[in-house]
Structures are given as structure tokens and as C-alpha cells.
C-alpha positions as CSV (number, residue, x, y, z in Angstrom):
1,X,-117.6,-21.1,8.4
2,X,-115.0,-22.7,6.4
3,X,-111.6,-24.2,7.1
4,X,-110.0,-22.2,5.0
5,X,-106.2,-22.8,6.2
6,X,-105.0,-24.8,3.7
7,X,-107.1,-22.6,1.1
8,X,-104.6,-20.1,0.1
9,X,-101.2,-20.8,-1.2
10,X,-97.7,-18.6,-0.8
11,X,-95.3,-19.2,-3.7
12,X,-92.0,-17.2,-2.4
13,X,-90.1,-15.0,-5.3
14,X,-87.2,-16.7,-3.8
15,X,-88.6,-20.6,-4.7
16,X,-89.2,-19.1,-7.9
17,X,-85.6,-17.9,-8.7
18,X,-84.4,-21.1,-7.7
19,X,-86.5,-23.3,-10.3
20,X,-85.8,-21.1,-13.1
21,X,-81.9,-21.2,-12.3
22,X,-82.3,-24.9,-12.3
23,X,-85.1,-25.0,-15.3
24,X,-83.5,-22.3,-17.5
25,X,-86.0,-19.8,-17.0
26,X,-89.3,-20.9,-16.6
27,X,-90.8,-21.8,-13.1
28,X,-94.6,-22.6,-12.0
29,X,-96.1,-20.4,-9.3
30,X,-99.3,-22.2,-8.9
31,X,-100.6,-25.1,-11.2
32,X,-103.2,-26.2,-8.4
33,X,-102.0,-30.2,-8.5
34,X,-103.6,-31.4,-4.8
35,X,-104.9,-28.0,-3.8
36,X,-108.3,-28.3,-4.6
37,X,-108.0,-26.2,-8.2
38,X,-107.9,-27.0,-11.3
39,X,-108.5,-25.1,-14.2
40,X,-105.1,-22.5,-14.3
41,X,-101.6,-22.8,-14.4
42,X,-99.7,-19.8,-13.4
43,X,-96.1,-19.2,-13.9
44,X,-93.1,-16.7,-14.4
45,X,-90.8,-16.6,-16.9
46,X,-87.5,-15.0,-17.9
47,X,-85.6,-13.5,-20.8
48,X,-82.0,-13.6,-21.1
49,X,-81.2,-10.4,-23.7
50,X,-81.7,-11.2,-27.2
51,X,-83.8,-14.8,-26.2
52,X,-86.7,-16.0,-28.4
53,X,-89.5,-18.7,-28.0
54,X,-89.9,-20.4,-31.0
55,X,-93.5,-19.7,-32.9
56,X,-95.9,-22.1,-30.7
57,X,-99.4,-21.8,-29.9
58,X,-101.2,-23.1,-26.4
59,X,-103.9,-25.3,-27.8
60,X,-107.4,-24.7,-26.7
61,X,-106.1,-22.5,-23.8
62,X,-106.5,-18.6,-23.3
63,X,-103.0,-17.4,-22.6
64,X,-102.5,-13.8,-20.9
65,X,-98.8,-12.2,-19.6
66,X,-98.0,-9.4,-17.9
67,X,-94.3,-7.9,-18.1
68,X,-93.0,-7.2,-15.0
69,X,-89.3,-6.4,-16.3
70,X,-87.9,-5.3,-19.2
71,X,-89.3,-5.0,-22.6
72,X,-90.7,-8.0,-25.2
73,X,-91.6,-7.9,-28.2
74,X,-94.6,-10.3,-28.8
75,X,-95.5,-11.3,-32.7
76,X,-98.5,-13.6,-33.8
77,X,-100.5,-14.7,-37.0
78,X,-100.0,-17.8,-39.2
79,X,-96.7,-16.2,-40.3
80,X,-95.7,-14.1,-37.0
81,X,-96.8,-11.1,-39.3
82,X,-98.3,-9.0,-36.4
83,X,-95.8,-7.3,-34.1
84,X,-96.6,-5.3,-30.3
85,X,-93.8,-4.3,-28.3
86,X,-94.5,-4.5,-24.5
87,X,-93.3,-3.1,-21.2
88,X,-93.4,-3.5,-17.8
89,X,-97.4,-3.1,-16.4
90,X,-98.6,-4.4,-19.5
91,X,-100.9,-6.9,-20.2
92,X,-100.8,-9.3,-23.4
93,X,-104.3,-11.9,-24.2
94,X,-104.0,-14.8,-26.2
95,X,-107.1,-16.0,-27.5
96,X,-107.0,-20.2,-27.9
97,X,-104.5,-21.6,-30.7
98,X,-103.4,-18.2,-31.9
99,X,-99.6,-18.6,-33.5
100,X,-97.1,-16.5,-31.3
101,X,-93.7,-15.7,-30.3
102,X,-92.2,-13.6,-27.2
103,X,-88.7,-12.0,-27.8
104,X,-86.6,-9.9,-25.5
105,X,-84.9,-7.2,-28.0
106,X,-82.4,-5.6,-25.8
107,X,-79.3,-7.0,-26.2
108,X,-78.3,-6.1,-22.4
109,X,-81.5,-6.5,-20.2
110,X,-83.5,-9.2,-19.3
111,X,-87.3,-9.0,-19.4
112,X,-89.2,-10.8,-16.4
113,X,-93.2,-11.6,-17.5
114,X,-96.2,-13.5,-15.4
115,X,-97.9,-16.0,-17.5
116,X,-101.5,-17.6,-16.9
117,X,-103.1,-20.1,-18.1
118,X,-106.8,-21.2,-18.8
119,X,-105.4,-24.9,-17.9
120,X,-102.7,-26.7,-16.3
121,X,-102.3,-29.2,-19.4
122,X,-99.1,-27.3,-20.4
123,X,-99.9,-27.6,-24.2
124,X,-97.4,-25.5,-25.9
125,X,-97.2,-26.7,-30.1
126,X,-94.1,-25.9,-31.5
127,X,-95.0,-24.5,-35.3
128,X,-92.4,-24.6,-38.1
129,X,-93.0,-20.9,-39.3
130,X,-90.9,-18.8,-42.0
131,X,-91.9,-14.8,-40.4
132,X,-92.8,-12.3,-42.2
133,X,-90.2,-9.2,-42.4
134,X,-90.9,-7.0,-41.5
135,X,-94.3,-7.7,-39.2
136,X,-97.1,-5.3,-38.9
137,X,-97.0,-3.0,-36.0
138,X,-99.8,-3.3,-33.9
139,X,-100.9,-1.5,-30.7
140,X,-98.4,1.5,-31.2
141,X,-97.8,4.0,-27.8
């Protein structure tokens, strides 16, 4: 048998809420540094109302989010041309250096989603991108 006691790791919603007041939204869960791990990075992230990333892509890494608040909109393609709106329980994949965007559309609520990463490098590459408007709808309900 193991010693597994230092093999699992709790990350308390309340640490959370603290880094992303302090961080402005974003705050790492789990990205493995000194726990044995070290091929994801997990975090959460949150959307003030009307809040945008700018078009970026994560390098080599697979990307996936799952929206545990509110409502995004998630576009991608060279030109942001491809549009999905997403809700809470839903899952979003990135495949490596796809172009992409996440935007809260309500202007009242704030949307809440997980995000994992295939690495802990933290490559995010800001793209200079004129959208398409408007994008093709994708994944309808």
C-alpha cells in the first residue's frame, strides 16, 4: 500500500473567491506545482455581465470548460466566424491552437465556467482579429 496522504488535494470555493477578487476573475484550482503532477492546469473563471476575452488561442494545449453559471457565448475560427451559446452543465472542447473567444451576453448576470488544461504552461496568444458579423451559429438547442 501507498502513502497516499498527501495524494489528493482540497481547493476550498472559498480560496477560490478570494484569488479571483484579488486577480479580477480568474483563479487556479489545481496546476500540480510540487504535488507530484504535471500535465494539467485547472482553474475557474468569472464573467462580469457583458465581459469578453479577447480572440486568443492556448497553443499546443487541449482546452475544455464547463459553465457552471450563467450563460456564454463562445465564438472561434480564424475570424471568430463560428458562434455556440452555452449554459450551465455544458461542456465546450478546444482542440490545440484553435482561435476563440468567451463572452458573457447578459447584461445583468455573471456566468461562472471551470476551465482545464492539457498543460500548466499557461499559453494564452492574444490574436489581432476583425469578427465576422454576424458569426455562424453552431450547435443550436
Amino acid at each position: 500500500m501507498g502513502n497516499w496522504k498527501a495524494a489528493v488535494k482540497v481547493v476550498r470555493g472559498s480560496s477560490l473567491e478570494q484569488a479571483m477578487l484579488r486577480s479580477g476573475g480568474r483563479a487556479t484550482a489545481a496546476d500540480f506545482t510540487g504535488v507530484g503532477g504535471s500535465k494539467t492546469w485547472i482553474g475557474t473563471v468569472k464573467m462580469a455581465p457583458g465581459a469578453a476575452t479577447g480572440a486568443h488561442h492556448h497553443g499546443r494545449h487541449e482546452v475544455a470548460i464547463y459553465i457552471t453559471s450563467g450563460r456564454l457565448e463562445v465564438r472561434w475560427g480564424d475570424r471568430l466566424e463560428y458562434s455556440a451559446e452555452v449554459g450551465v452543465g455544458d461542456f465546450v472542447y478546444f482542440h490545440p491552437f484553435v482561435p476563440h473567444q468567451e463572452r458573457n451576453p447578459s447584461e445583468t448576470e455573471p456566468a461562472a465556467y471551470l476551465a482545464i488544461r492539457s498543460d500548466n504552461e499557461r499559453i494564452a496568444v492574444g490574436l489581432d482579429v476583425a469578427p465576422v458579423e454576424p458569426p455562424e451559429t453552431m450547435f443550436a438547442e
